[in-house]
C-alpha positions in Angstrom: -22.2 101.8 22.9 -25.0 99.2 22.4 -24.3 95.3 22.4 -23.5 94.0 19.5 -26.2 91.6 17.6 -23.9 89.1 15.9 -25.8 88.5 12.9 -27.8 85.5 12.3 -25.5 82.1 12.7 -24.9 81.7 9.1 -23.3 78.7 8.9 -24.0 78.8 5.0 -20.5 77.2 3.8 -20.8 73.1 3.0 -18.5 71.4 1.2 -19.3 71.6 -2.4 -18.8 75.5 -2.2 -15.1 74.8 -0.7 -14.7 72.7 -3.3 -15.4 75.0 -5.8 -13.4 77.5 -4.0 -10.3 75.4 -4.4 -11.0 74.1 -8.1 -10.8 78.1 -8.7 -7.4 77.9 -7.3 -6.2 75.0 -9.3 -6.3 72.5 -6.5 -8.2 68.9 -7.0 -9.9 67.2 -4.0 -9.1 67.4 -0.6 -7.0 64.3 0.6 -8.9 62.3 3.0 -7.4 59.6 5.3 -9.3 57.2 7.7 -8.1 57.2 10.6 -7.1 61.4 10.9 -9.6 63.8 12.4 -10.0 66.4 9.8 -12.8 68.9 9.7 -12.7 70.8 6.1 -15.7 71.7 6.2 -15.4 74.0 9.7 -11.5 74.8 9.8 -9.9 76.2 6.2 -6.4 75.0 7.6 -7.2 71.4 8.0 -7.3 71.7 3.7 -3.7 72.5 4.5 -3.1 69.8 6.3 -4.8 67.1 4.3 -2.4 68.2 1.6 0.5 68.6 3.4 -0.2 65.1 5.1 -0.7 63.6 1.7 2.5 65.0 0.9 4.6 64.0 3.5 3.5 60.2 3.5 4.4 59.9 -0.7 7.9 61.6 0.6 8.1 59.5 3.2 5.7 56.6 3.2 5.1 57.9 7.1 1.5 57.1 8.6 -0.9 60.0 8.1 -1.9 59.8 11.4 1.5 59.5 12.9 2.2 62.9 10.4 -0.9 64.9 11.8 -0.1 63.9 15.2 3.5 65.4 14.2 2.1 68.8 12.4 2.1 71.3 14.4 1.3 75.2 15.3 4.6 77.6 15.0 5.0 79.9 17.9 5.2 82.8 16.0 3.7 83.1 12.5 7.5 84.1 11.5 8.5 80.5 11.8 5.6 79.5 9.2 2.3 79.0 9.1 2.6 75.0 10.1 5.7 73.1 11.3 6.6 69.0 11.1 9.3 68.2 13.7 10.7 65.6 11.6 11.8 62.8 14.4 8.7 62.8 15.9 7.5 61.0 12.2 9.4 58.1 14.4 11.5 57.3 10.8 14.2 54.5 10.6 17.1 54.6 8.5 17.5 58.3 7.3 18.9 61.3 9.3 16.2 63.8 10.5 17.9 66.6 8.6 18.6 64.8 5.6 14.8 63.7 5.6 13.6 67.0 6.1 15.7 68.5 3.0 14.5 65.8 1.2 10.2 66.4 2.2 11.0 70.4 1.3 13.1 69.5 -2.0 9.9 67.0 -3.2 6.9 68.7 -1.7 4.0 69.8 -4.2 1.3 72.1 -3.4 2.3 75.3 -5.1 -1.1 76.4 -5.7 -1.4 77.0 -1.6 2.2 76.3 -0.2 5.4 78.3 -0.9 8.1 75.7 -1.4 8.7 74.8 2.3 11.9 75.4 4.5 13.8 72.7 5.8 15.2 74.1 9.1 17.7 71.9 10.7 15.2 69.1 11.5 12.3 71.0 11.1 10.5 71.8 7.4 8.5 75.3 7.8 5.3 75.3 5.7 4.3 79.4 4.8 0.6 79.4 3.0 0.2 81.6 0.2 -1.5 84.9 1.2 -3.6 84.9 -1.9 -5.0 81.7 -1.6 -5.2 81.6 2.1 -7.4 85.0 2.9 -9.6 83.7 -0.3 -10.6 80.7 1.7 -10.5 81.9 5.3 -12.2 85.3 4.7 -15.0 83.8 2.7 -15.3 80.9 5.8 -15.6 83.8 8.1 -18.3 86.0 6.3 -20.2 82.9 5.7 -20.1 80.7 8.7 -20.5 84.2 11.0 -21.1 83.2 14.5 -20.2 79.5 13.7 -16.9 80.1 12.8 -14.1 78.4 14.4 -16.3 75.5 16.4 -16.4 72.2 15.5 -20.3 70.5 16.7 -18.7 66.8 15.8 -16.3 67.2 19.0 -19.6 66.1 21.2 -20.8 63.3 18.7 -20.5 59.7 20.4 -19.0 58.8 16.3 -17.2 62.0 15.2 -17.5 61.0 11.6 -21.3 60.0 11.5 -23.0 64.1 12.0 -26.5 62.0 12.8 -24.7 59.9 16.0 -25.8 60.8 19.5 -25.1 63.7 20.9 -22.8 62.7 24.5 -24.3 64.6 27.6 -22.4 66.6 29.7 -23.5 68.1 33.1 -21.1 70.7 34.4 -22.0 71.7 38.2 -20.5 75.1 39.2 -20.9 78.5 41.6 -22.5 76.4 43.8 -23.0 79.4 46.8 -24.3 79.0 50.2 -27.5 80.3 49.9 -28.2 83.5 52.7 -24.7 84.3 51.7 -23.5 87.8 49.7 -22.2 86.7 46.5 -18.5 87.8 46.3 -15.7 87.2 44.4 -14.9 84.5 45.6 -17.7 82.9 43.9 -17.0 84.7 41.2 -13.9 81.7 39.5 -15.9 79.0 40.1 -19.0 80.6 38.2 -17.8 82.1 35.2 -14.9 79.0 35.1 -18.4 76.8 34.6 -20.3 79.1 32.5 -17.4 79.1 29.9 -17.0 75.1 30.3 -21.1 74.9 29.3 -20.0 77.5 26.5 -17.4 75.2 25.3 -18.8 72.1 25.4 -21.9 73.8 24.0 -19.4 75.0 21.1 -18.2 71.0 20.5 -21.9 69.3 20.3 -22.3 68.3 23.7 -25.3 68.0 25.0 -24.9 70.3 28.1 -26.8 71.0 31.1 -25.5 73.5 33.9 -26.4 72.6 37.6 -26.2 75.0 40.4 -25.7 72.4 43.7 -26.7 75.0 46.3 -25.0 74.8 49.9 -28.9 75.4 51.5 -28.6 73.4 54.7 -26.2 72.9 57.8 -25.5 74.0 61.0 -24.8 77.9 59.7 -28.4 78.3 59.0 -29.3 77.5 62.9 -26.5 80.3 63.5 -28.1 82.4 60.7 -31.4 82.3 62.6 -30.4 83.1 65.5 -28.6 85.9 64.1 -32.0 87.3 62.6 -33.7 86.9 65.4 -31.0 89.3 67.3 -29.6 91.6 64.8 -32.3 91.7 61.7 -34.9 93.7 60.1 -37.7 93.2 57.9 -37.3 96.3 56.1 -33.9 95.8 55.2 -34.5 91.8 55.1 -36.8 93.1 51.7 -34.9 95.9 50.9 -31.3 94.3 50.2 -31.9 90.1 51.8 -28.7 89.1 50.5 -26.3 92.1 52.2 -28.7 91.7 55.3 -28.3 88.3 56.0 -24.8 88.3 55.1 -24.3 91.5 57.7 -26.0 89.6 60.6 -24.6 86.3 59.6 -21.4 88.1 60.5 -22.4 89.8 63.6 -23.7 86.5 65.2 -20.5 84.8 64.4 -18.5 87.1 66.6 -20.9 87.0 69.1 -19.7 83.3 68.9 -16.2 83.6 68.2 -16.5 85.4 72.0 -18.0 83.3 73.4 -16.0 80.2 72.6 -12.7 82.1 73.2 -11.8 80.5 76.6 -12.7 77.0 75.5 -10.3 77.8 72.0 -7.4 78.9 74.2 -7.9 75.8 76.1 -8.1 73.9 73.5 -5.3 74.7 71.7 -3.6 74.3 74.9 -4.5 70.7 75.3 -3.2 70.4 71.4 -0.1 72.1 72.4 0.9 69.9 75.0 -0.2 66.7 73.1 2.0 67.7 70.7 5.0 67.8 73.3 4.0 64.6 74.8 3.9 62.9 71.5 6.4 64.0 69.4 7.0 63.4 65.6 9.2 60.1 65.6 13.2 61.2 64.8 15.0 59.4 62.0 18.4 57.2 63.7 21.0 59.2 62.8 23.7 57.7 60.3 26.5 55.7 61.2 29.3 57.7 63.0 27.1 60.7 63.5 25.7 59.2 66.6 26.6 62.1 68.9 25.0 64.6 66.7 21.5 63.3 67.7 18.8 65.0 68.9 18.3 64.2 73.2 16.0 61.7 74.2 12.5 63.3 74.8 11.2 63.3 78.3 8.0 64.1 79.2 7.6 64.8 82.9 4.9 64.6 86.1 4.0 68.2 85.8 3.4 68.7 82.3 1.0 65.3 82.9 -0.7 67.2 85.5 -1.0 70.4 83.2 -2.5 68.4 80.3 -5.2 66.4 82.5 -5.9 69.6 84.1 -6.5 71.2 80.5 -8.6 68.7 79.4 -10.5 68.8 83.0 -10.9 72.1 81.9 -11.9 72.2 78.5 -14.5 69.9 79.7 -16.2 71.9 81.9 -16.2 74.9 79.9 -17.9 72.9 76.8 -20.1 71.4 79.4 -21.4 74.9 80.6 -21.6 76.0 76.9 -23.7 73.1 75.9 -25.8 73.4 79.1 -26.6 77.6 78.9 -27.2 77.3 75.7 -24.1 79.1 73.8 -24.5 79.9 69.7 -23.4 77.4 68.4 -25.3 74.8 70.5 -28.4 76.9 69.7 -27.3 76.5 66.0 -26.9 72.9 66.5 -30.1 72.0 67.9 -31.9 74.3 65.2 -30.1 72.3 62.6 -31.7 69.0 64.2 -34.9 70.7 64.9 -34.7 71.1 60.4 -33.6 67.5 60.1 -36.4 66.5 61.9 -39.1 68.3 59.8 -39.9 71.4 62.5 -42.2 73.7 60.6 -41.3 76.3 62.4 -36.8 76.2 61.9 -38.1 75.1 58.1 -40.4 77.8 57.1 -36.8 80.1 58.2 -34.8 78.5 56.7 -37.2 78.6 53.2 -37.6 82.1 53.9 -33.9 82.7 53.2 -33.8 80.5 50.6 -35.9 81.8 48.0 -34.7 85.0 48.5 -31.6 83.8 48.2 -32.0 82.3 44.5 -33.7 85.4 43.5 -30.9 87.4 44.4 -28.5 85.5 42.5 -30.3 85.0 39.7 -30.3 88.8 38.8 -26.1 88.2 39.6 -26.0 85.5 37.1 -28.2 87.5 34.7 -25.5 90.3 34.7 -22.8 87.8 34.1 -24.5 86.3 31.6 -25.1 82.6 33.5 -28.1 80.4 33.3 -28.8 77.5 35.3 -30.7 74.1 33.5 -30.6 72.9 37.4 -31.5 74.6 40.5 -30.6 71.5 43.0 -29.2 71.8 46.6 -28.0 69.6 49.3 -31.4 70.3 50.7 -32.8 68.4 47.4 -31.0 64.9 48.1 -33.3 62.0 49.3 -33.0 60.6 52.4 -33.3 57.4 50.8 -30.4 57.4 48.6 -28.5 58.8 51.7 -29.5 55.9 53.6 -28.9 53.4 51.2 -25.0 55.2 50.7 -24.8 54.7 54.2 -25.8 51.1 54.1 -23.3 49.8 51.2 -20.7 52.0 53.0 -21.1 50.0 56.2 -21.8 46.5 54.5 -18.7 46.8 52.7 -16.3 48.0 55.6 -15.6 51.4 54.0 -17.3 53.0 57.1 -16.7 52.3 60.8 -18.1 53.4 64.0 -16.0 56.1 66.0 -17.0 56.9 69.6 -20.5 57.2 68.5 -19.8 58.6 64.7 -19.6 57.6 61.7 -16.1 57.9 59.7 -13.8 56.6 57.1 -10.5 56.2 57.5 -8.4 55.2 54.1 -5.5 54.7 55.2 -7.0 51.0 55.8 -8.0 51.4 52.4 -5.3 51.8 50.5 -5.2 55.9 50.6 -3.0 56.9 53.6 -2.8 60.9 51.9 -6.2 61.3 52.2 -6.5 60.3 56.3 -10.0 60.7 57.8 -13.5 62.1 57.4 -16.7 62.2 58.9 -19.5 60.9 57.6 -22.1 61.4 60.3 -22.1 63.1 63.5 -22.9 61.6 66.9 -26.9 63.2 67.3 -27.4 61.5 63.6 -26.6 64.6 61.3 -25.2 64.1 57.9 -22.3 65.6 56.5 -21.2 67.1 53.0 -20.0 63.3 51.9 -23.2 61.9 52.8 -25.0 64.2 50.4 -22.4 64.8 47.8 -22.2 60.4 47.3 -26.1 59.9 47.4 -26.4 63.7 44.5 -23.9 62.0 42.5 -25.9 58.7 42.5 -29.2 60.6 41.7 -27.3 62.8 38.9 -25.9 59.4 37.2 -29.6 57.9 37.5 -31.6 60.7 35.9 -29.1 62.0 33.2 -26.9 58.5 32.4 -24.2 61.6 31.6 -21.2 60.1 29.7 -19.0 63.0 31.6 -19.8 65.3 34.8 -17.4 68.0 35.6 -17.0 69.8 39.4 -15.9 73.2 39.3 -14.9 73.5 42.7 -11.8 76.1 43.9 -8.6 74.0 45.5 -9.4 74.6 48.8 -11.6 71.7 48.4 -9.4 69.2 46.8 -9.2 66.8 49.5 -12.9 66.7 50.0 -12.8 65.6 46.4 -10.5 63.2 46.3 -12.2 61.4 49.7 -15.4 61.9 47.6 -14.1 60.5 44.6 -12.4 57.6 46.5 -15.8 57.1 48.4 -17.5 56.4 45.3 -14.3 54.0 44.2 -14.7 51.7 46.9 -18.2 51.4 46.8 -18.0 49.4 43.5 -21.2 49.4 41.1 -23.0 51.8 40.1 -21.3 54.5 42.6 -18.2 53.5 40.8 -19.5 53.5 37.6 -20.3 57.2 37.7 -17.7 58.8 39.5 -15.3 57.0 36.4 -17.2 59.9 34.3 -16.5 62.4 36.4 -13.5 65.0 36.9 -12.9 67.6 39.7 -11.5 70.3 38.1 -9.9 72.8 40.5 -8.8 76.6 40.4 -6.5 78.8 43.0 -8.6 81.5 45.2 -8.9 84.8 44.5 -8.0 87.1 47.0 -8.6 91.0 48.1 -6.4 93.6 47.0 -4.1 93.4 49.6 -3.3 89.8 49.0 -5.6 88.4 51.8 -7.3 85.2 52.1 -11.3 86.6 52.2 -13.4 84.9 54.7 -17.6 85.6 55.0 -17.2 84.7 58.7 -14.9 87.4 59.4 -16.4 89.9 56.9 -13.6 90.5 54.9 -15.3 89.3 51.5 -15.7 91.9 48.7 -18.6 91.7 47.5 -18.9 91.4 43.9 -22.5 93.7 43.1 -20.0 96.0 45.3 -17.1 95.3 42.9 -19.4 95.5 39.7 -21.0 98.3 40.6 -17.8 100.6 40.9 -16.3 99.7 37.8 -19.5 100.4 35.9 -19.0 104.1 37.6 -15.7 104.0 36.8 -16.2 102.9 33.1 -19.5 105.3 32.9 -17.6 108.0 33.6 -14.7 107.5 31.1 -17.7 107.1 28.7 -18.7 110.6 29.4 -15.6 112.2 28.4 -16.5 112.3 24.8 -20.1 113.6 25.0 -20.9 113.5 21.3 -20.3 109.3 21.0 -21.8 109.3 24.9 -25.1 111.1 22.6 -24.7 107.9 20.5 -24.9 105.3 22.7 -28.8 104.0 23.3 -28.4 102.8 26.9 -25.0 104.2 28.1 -25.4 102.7 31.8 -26.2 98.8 30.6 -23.2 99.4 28.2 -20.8 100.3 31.3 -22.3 97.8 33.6 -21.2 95.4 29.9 -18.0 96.9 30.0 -17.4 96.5 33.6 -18.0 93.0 33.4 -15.7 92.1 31.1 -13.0 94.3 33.2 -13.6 91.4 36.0 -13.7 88.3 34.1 -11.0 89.2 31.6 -8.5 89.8 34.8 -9.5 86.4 36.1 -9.2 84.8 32.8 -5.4 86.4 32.2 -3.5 83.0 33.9 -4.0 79.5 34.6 -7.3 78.5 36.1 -4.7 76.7 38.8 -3.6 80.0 39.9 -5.1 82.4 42.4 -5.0 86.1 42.1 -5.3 89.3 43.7 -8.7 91.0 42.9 -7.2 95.0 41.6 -10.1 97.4 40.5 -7.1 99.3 39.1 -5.8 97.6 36.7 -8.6 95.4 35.5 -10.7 98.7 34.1 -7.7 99.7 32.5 -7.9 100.5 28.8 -4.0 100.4 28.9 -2.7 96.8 28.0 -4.4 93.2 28.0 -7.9 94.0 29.5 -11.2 93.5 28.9 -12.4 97.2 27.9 -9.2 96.9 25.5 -11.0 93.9 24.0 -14.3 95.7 23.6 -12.7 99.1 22.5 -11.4 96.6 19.4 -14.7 95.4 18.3 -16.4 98.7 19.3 -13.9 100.2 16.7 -14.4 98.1 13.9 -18.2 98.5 14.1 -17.8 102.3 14.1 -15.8 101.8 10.8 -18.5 99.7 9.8 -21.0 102.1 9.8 -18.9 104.7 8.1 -18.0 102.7 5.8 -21.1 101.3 4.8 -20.5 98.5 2.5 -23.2 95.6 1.8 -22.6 92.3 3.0 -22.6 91.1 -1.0 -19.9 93.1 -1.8 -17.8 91.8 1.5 -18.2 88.3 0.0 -17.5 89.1 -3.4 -14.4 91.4 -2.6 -11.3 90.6 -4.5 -9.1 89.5 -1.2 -6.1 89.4 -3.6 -6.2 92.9 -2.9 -4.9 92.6 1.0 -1.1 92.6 0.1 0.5 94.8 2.8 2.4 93.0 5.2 -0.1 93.7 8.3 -3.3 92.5 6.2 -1.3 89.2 5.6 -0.7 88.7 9.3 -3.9 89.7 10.5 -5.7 86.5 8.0 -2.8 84.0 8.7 -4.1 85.0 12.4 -7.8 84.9 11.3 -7.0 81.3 10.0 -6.0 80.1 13.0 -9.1 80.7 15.6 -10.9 76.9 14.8 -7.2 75.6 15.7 -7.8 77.9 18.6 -11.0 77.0 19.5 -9.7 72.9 19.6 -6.1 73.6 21.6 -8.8 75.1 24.5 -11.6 72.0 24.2 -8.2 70.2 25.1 -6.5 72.4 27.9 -10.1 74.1 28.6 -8.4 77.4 29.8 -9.8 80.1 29.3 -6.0 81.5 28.9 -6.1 80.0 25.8 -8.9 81.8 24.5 -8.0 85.6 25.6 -4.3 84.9 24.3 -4.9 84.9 20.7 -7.6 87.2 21.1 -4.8 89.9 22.3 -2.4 88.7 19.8 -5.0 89.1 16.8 -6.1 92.5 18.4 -2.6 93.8 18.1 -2.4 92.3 14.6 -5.4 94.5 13.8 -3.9 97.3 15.6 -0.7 97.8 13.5 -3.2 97.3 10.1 -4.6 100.4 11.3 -1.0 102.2 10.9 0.1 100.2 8.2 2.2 102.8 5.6 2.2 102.4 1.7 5.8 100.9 0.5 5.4 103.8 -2.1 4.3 106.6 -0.2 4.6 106.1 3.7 2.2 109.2 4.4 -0.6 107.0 3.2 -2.1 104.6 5.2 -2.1 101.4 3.0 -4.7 99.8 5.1 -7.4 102.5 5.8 -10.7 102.1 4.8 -11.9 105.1 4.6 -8.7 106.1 2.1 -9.1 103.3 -0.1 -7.6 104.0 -3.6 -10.8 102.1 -5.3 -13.9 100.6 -4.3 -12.7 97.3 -4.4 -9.8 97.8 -2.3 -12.3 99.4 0.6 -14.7 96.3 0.3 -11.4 93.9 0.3 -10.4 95.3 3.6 -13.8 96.3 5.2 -13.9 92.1 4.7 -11.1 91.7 6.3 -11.8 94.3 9.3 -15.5 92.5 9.8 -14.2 88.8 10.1 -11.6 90.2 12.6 -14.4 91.9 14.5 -16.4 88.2 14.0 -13.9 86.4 14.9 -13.4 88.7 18.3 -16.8 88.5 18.8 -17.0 84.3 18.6 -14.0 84.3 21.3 -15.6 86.7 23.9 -18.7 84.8 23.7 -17.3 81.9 24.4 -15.3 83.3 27.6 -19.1 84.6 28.6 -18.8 88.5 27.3 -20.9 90.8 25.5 -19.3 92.3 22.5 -20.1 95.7 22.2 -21.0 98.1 19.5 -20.5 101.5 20.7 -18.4 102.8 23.6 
């Protein structure tokens, strides 16, 4: 099995030649209408609409925006091909069912519409199957890899092609750097890779921008931990899986040695808590006896908490003064701020090794990065200067020494308090993430920036968002452009939260790497198309990548998941070696068939009259609509659904029987009662195989040829 090549981009099809297309059907010019965004030119069932628009408003004398607007997808190509709720045309003075009888009694397009259903309020529009696969087939073939995207979308002035393109920046994956790369990361970075793809796909002008976590406290704690537990042999061998295993080890070396001072710390907490309870609500009227008692705290638990804190005192005292890990970790981390050659020549060290490493991950997955930046990357100078307008405008405030916000005194109570600079000086995340964004805003003037960052982090953004609120122009003026959007987490197979402290990540080259055994060895089962395929273990390591990322694209970006090697390598059901077993299928049938390209374009499609050929190009009609419903939701979802719908179309056109003889198989190929009828539906079964190919390279797959 060998990726496939795509073709060129084609692209060939301009609007004289769909013009012509329709004169040969007997239709005039396409309706046009000033104020409705309809692209001819890219989708064939905006002609459908024009007309059906056009329609509707001499019926009716309804706005032709207000109609589009009101047009709409069926849920099931049963219910028609297009469907016009008729209240939402927002009509005075005739009944919704009366007016639809009357738009299906009066509408005229017979040379592409059957005479339309009226349905209660609804009037059902079915294209004509001739007509329709003449157009749509002939788009496909033509247009190739273009088919289905629309590059006005990104244009500042959709209707001028030569307007500026808008810019995008899309920041996403966004690791710690010394740090295994493990599924985890995995939602964030191929979430962003398919929002580049998709904005790329619309005309934007996109660049992709990996914002490294590369400094902090953890790398004074990662040193450390190298300096007890590492190797250079192993440090060159595998530096991402060493780090990551000593990064572990040092932090439960920690996590003992701060276990006393947690216990009595979370006994101080405890009996805070008791002290100062939650305020009760006054009970209603009459129910006075069934309130709660009167809380008393007494002498002895006063004693017990002062002696906690005592205590917890002197415990953090002696951990501060021996030095413990993390105060080690600390002072390293100041000793970087500071410029120390020595803590920054480490912490460079594990670094570039880092990037290196993931870039070979990214490779695989197929991601590339316009931007390599980092928190490590941010000036000082913008930092200070956030810091100053923060304080000069009150956002800020002094806090026993630091540096916080507290937004409940400005107007955000939800979002309570964060810290914005430690008491030895240190910045935090905020710090950073306000001065990046500032930078960002000056060096690209983006007119939209999107954060891909999982939900765990959704206050962070909000505080960061409302940061950049408050401190009015040109902070303001940026963070207006920009959108947070979130996902749920994934977790291991058992359900769990994974956490790289604890070491209970799985590690994604892990992950990849046993599927692409798992798929090798199914490849191997049939030795003589195993024989075929010119580099077997890149095509399972292909097909094991799809496995993953069709599994994380099967719900709602919003939802988390459980990460199952089982079912996601399954060839049974919606997965992603289902997906490439469909296009792998039809380019076998390609090469046995072996009809020119020429001939594809100048088949008869008139020919495709069995029920299951009709279905599979109302579905092939469909995909720019597709491809526009996911530039609005931008899930992923969106995309794999009709992918598996149209693959099971083409599924049951394999096994379609002849009304006159159901032993023959009506739709085959290779059993075609003429040579026109077997370049008819070898047309039919490439643009199915193009169009499966456009969607999986827009979710960030390789289609494959052989498998």
């Amino acid at each position: 099995m060998a990726a496939s090549n795509g073709q060129s981009n084609g692209s060939t099809l301009n609007m004289e030649q769909i013009t012509a297309q329709l004169q040969n059907l007997g239709v005039s010019q396409i309706p046009t209408f000033p104020d409705v965004p309809l692209y001819p030119e890219n989708n064939p069932i905006d002609i459908y609409r024009a007309f059906i628009i056009e329609q509707v408003h001499n019926i009716t004398g309804a706005e032709p925006a207000v109609i589009n607007n009101a047009v709409a997808w069926t849920q099931d190509l049963k219910h028609g091909d297009l469907v016009l709720p008729v209240p939402a045309l927002r009509l005075k003075g005739k009944k919704p069912d009366e007016l639809a009888t009357e738009i299906a009694e009066k509408f005229e397009c017979a040379a592409l519409i059957e005479k339309p259903a009226a349905e209660k309020t609804f009037v059902r529009f079915f294209f004509k199957p001739g007509p329709l696969a003449n157009l749509t087939l002939k788009y496909v073939l033509q247009k190739k890899m273009q088919y289905g995207f629309n590059s006005h979308l990104g244009l500042e002035d959709p209707t001028k092609p030569d307007s500026r393109r808008k810019k995008m920046i899309v920041e996403y994956s966004s690791p710690n750097i010394a740090k295994e790369f493990h599924t985890g990361h995995l939602r964030s970075t191929i979430i962003g890779g398919f929002m580049i793809k998709l904005y790329d796909a619309a005309g934007w002008d996109t660049t992709s921008m990996n914002y490294l976590g590369d400094w902090g406290k953890q790398y004074g704690m990662l040193s450390q931990g190298f300096e007890k537990y590492g190797s250079e042999g192993e440090l060159k061998r595998d530096p991402i899986k060493h780090l990551n295993e000593v990064y572990v080890k040092i932090n439960q070396d920690n996590a003992a040695e701060q276990t006393e001072a947690k216990k009595l710390a979370e006994k101080k907490d405890g009996l805070e808590k008791v002290k100062n309870p939650p305020k009760v609500k006054k009970p209603a009227k009459g129910k006075e006896a069934e309130a709660a008692p009167e809380h008393k705290w007494s002498e002895e638990q006063e004693k017990e908490l002062q002696a906690a804190v005592k205590e917890l005192e002197v415990v953090q005292e002696e951990l501060v003064k021996r030095p413990s890990i993390d105060e080690k970790a600390r002072q390293f981390f100041k000793r970087m701020v500071d410029g120390d050659k020595e803590a920054l020549q480490y912490w460079q060290l594990f670094r570039d090794l880092s990037i290196d490493a993931y870039k070979k991950m990214y490779a695989r997955l197929n991601i590339a990065f316009d931007d390599y930046s980092g928190e490590s990357t941010v000036k000082v100078e913008d930092m200070e200067k956030a810091a100053q307008v923060l304080e000069t405008k009150g956002i800020s405030e002094d806090s026993k020494g630091a540096v916080i916000v507290d937004f409940a005194k400005h107007g955000a109570p939800k979002l309570g308090k964060t810290l914005i600079k430690k008491r030895d000086g240190t910045s935090l995340y905020l710090t950073r993430d306000v001065a990046a964004n500032y930078e960002r805003f000056e060096r690209y003037h983006f007119d939209k920036m999107i954060y891909v960052v999982a939900s765990q982090q959704d206050v962070h953004m909000a505080q960061f968002f409302k940061i950049l609120q408050l401190m009015g122009s040109p902070y303001s003026d940026a963070v207006a452009k920009c959108e947070h959007v979130t996902f749920g987490m994934v977790k291991d197979p058992k359900g769990q939260t994974m956490s790289t402290r604890k070491g209970t990540v799985v590690s994604l080259a892990d992950s990849l790497d046993a599927a692409k055994e798992f798929m090798h060895d199914v490849m191997r089962k049939n030795e003589d198309k195993y024989k075929q395929v010119e580099k077997p273990e890149a095509t399972a390591d292909t097909l094991a990548i799809s496995a993953i990322m069709v599994q994380d694209y099967a719900g709602k970006m919003v939802n988390g998941y459980s990460f199952d090697m089982d079912r996601m390598t399954s060839f049974e059901g919606d997965t992603g070696p289902y997906l490439q077993y469909s296009h792998a299928r039809i380019c076998s049938m390609e090469r046995k068939a072996d009809v020119p390209h020429a001939q594809l374009l100048a088949a008869d499609f008139g020919l495709i009259t069995a029920k299951e050929g009709v279905e599979l190009v109302r579905s092939l009609a469909q995909w720019p609509d597709v491809f526009l419903n996911t530039y609005k939701t931008r899930e992923p979802v969106t995309v794999l659904t009709y992918m598996f719908k149209m693959t099971h179309l083409l599924s049951s056109c394999y096994d379609a029987k002849d009304a006159g003889n159901r032993n023959a198989k009506t739709m085959s190929v290779m059993y075609a009662e003429s040579a026109e009828k077997r370049a008819s539906l070898m047309a039919l079964y490439d643009c199915a195989r193009q169009v499966l190919a456009n969607g999986m390279r827009l979710l960030g797959l390789t289609p494959v040829e052989r498998m």
